[in-house]
C-alpha positions in Angstrom: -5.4 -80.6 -76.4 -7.4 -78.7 -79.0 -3.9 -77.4 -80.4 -3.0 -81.2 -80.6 -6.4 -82.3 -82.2 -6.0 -79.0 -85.0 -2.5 -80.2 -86.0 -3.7 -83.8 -86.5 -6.9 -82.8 -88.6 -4.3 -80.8 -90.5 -4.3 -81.7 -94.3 -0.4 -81.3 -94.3 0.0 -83.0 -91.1 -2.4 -86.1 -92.6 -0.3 -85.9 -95.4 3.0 -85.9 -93.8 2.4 -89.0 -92.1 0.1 -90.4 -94.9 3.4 -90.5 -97.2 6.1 -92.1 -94.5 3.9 -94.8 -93.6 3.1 -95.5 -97.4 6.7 -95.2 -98.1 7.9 -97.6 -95.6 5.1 -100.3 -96.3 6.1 -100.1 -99.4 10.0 -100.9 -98.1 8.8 -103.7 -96.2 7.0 -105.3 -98.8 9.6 -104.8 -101.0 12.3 -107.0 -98.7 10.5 -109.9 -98.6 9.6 -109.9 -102.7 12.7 -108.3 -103.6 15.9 -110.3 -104.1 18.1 -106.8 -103.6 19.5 -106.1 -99.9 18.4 -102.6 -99.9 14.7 -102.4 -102.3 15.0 -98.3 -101.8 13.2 -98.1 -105.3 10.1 -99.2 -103.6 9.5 -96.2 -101.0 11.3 -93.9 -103.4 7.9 -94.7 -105.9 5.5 -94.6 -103.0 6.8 -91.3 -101.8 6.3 -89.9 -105.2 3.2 -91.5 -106.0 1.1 -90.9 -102.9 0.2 -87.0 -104.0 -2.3 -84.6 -102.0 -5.0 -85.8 -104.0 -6.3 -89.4 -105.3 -6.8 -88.3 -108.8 -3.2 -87.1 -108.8 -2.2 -90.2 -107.3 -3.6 -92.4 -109.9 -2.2 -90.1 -112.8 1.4 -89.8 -111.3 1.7 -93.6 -109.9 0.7 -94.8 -113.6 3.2 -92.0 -115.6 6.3 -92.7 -113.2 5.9 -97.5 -113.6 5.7 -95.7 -117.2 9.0 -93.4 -116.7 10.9 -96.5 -114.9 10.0 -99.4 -117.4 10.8 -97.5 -120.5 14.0 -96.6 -118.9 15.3 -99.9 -118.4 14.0 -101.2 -121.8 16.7 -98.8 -122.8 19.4 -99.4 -120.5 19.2 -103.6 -121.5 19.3 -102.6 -125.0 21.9 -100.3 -124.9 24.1 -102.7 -122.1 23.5 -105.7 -125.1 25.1 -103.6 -127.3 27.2 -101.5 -126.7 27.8 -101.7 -122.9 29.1 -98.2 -120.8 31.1 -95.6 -121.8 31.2 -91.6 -121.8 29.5 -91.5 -125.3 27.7 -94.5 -124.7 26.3 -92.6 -121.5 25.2 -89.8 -123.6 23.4 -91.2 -126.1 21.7 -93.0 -123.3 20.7 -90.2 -121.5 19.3 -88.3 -125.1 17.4 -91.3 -126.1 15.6 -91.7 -122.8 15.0 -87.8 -122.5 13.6 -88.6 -126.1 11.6 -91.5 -125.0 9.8 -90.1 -122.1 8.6 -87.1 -124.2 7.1 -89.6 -126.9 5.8 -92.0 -124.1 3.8 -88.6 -122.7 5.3 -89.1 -118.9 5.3 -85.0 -118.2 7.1 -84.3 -115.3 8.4 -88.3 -115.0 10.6 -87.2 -118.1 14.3 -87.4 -116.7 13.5 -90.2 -114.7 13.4 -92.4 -117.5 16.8 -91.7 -118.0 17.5 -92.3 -114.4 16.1 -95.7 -114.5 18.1 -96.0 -117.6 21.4 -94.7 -116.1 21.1 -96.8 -113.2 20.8 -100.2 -114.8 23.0 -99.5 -117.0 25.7 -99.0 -114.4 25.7 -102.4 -112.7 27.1 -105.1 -113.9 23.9 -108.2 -113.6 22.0 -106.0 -116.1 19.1 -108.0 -116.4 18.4 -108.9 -112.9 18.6 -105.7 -111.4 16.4 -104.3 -114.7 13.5 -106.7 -113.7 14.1 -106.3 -109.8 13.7 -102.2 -110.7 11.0 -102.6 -112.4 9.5 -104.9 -109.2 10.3 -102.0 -107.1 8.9 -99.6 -108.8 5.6 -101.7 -109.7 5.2 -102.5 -105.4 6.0 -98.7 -104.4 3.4 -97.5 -107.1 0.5 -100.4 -105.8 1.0 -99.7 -102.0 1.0 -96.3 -102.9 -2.5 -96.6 -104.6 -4.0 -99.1 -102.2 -3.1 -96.6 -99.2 -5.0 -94.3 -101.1 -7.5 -96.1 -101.4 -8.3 -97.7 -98.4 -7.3 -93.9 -96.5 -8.4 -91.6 -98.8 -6.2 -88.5 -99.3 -7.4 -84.6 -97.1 -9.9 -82.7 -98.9 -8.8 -79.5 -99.4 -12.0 -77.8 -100.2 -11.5 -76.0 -97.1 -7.9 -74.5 -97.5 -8.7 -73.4 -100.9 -11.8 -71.5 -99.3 -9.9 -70.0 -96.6 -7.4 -68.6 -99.3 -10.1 -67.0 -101.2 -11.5 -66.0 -97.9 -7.8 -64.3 -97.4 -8.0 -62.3 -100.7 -11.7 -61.0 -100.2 -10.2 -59.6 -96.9 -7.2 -58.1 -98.7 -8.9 -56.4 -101.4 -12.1 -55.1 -98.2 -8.6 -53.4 -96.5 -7.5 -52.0 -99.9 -11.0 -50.1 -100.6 -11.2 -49.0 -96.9 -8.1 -47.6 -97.2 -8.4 -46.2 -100.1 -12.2 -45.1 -98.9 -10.1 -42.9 -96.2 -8.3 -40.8 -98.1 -10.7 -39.7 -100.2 -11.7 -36.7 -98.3 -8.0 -35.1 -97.8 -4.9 -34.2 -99.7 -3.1 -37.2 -101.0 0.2 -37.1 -101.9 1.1 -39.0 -105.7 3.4 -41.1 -103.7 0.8 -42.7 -101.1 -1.7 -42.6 -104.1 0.8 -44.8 -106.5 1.5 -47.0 -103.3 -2.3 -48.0 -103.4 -1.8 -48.9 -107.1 1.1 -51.1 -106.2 -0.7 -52.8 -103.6 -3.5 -53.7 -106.1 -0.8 -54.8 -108.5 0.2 -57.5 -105.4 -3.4 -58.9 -105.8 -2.3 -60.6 -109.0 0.7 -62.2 -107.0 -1.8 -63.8 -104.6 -4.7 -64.8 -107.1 -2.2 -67.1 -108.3 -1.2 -68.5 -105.1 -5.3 -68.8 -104.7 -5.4 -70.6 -108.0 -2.9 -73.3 -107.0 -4.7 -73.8 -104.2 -7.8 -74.1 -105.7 -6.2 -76.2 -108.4 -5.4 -78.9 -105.3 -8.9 -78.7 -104.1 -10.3 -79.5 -107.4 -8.1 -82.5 -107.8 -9.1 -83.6 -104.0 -12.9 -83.9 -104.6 -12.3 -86.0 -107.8 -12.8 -89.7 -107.1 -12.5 -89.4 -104.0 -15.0 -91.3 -102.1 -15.4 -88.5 -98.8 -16.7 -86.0 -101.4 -20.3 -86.0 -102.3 -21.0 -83.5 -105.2 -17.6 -82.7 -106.0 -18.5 -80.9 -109.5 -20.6 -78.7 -107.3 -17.7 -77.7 -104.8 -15.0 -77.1 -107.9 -17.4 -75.6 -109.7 -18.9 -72.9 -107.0 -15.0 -72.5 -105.8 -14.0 -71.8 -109.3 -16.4 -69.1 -110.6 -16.0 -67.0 -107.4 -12.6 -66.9 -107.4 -13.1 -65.9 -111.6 -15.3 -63.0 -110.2 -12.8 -62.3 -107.3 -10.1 -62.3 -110.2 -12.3 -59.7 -112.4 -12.5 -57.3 -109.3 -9.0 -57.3 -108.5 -8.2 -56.4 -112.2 -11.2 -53.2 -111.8 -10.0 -52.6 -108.2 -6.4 -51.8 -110.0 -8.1 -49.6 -112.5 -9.4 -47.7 -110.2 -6.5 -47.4 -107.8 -4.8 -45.7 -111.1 -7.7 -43.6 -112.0 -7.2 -42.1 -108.3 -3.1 -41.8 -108.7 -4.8 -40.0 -111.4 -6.4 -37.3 -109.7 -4.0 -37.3 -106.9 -1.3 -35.8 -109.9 -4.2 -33.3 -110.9 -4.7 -31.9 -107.6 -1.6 -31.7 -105.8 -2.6 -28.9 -103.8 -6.5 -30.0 -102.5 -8.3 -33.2 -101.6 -9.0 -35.1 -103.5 -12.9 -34.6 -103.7 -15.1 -32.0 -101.9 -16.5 -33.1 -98.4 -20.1 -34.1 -99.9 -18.8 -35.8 -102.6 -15.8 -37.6 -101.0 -18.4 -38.6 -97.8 -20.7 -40.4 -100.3 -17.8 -41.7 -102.4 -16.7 -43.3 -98.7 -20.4 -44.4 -98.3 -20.5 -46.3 -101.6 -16.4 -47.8 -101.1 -17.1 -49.2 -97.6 -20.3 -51.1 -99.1 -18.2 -52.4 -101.7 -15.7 -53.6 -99.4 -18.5 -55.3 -97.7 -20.5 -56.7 -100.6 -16.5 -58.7 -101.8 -16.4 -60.2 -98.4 -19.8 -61.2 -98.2 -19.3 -62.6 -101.8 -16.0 -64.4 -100.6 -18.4 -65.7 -97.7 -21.3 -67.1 -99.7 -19.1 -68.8 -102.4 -16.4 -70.6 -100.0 -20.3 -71.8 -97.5 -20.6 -75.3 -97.6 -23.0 -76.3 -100.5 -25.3 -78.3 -97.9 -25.3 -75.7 -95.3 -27.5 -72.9 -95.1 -26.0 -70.0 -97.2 -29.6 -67.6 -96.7 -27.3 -65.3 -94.0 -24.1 -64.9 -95.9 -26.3 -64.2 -99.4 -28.4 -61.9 -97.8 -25.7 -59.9 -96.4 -23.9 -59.7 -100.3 -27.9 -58.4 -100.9 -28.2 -55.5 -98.5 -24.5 -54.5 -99.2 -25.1 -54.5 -103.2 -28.5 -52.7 -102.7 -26.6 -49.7 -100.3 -23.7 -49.7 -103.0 -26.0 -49.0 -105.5 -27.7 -46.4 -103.7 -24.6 -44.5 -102.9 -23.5 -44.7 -106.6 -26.4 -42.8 -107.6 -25.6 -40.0 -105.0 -22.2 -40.1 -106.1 -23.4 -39.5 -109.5 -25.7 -36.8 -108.6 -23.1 -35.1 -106.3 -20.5 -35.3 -109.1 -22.9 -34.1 -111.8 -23.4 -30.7 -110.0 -19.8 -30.0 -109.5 -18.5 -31.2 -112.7 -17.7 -27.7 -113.4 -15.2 -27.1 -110.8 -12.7 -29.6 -112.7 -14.1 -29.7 -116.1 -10.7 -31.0 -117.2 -11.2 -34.3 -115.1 -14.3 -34.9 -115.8 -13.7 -38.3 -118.1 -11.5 -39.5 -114.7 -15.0 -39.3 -112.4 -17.0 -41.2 -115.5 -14.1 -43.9 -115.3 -14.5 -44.1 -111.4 -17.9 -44.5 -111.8 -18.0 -47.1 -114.7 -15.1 -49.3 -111.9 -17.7 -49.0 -109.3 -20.6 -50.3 -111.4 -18.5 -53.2 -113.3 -17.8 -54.1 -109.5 -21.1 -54.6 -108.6 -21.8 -56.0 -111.5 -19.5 -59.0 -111.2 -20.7 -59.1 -107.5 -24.5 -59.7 -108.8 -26.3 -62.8 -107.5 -28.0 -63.2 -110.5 -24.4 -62.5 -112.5 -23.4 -65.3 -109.8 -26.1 -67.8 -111.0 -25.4 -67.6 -114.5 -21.6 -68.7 -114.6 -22.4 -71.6 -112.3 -25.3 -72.8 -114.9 -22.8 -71.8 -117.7 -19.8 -73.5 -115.9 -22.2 -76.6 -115.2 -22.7 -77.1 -118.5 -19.9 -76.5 -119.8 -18.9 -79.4 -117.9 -21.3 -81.8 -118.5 -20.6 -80.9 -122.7 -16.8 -81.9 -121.8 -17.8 -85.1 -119.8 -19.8 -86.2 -122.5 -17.3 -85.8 -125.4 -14.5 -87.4 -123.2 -16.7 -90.3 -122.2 -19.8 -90.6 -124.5 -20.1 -94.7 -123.7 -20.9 -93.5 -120.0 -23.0 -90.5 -120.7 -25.5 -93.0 -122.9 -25.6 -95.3 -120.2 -26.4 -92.4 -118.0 -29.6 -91.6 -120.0 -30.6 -95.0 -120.6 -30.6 -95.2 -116.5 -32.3 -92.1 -116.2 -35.1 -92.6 -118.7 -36.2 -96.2 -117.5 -36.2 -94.8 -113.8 -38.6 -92.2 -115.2 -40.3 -94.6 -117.1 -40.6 -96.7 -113.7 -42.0 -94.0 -112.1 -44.6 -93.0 -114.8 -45.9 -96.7 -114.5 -45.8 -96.9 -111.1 
């Protein structure tokens, strides 16, 4: 039963179900409008235009009734004239590519010439042009009533369990890494930790699409209350996040590094390599606590999860300055690698650095109002009207 419940609260189950049921409203309706036998045009645009999110829906429903009417504007123009033929089929199909590129349909672009191709190749031209057009017009407004009257998933929560999942991946990385400090590492293991950074980049952008789809989710859509807040948080942690995977990879190569230099002895002395553990595994910590804080709900209490990140940042830093001390005495033993212990140092510290609270706090005010600056360009009319509201209310309240 709670396997059965999970699947349903899904957001690719919902959606899965969301877009056959729109799809074959949209069929229905479409018979009894319709004057063709088989309306498949009108699913076929509900399909396409109920997307995961309701922003996305109301951006693709409007570019694809776009796509289709321009197409078969073309197609009765071209069928008055000259009618179908081989060459009368390509210039068809290179003036509607043309078209949907000057009409600004994106990814709608060849089906503008679909439409046109299509109309083109019957013989009632202008019937079937107009009952296409119908189709298309019912599939996109059952699509966006379905919206919204069910409102798409919210995939907040999928976004934050991705960023969750690279947090996690890069912790295992620096305990791994924090383990072999100590002993003799071959080049070969040491360049197979450097690889396995490199693979972060693969899955920060499989983190950005999904964060990308979360972002769209919250906007307009009327389950989400502060949904600049959520894409906002979301989207500067996983920046940070993205920052520390680029310093983690540095420092997997500064230790490939060393491992080449010292192919015959540890890497670093007992002392130093037990504090260098010390000050890895609190790093580890502090990027999953980070990953924790940023992906908490904004209304829940996130005191726990930023107070860990606290205690973990405060031991890191503690540990860097034994490392620093330890590594100062014995600079003289490798004299010759001395600029590769400053590098490893200067990784660790822009680590922490990015992992700062206070670091934290500035990018969401700077990423709030950069915002707010974008809102107000796009739509000054409504930013006006917002501080007309918002002075008489304090006006109202000054009286009062």
């Amino acid at each position: 039963m709670a396997d059965l419940v999970k699947r349903r609260s899904n957001p690719v189950v919902v959606q899965t179900l969301r877009s056959a049921a729109a799809a074959t409203i949209a069929y229905v309706v479409a018979l009894e409008i319709s004057s063709e036998p088989a309306p498949l045009t009108a699913p076929l645009t509900a399909l396409l235009v109920v997307q995961v999110t309701l922003y996305a829906t109301l951006t693709t429903g409007i570019r694809r009734v776009n796509a289709v009417v321009v197409g078969v504007v073309i197609a009765i123009a071209f069928s008055a004239l000259v009618g179908l033929s081989w060459w009368s089929l390509g210039l068809i199909i290179l003036a509607s590519l043309t078209a949907g590129h000057f009409v600004r349909v994106s990814e709608f672009v060849p089906e503008v010439a679909i439409s046109a191709m299509l109309v083109l190749g019957v013989t009632q031209v202008t019937n079937t042009a107009w009952d296409r057009v119908l189709e298309t017009l019912i599939g996109a407004v059952v699509g966006l009533l379905f919206n919204f009257l069910l409102a798409p998933p919210v995939w907040v929560e999928t976004a934050g369990k991705s960023i969750e999942d690279l947090a996690r991946r890069m912790r295992q990385l620096l305990l791994h890494m924090a383990e072999e400090l100590g002993s003799h590492t071959p080049v070969e293991r040491a360049a197979a930790r450097l690889h396995e950074a490199r693979r972060l980049d693969h899955d920060i952008a499989q983190v950005d699409g999904a964060l990308r789809q979360a972002e769209d989710s919250v906007r307009l859509n009327p389950r989400v209350k502060e949904g600049l807040l959520h894409r906002v948080v979301l989207r500067t942690g996983l920046d940070t996040l993205e920052i520390c995977t680029v310093v983690l990879r540095v420092l997997t190569r500064t230790l490939t590094d060393l491992a080449k230099e010292r192919t015959e002895e540890p890497l670093f002395p007992p002392d130093v390599a037990e504090e260098l553990y010390e000050l890895f595994v609190h790093m580890a910590s502090a990027v999953e606590a980070f990953a924790v804080l940023v992906t908490s709900p904004v209304s829940a209490n996130a005191e726990e999860a930023e107070s860990r990140l606290a205690n973990e940042l405060a031991k890191a830093h503690t540990s860097r300055n034994h490392v620093a001390r330890t590594l100062l005495r014995r600079v003289q033993e490798h004299p010759q690698q001395w600029q590769l212990h400053g590098a490893l140092l200067a990784e660790a510290d822009r680590i922490l650095a990015e992992l700062d609270m206070e670091q934290r706090s500035k990018r969401l005010m700077e990423e709030l109002d950069r915002s707010a600056r974008e809102k107000h360009e796009r739509f000054p009319l409504l930013a006006k009207a917002q501080r007309r509201f918002r002075r008489g209310r304090a006006e109202r309240r000054t009286a009062g």
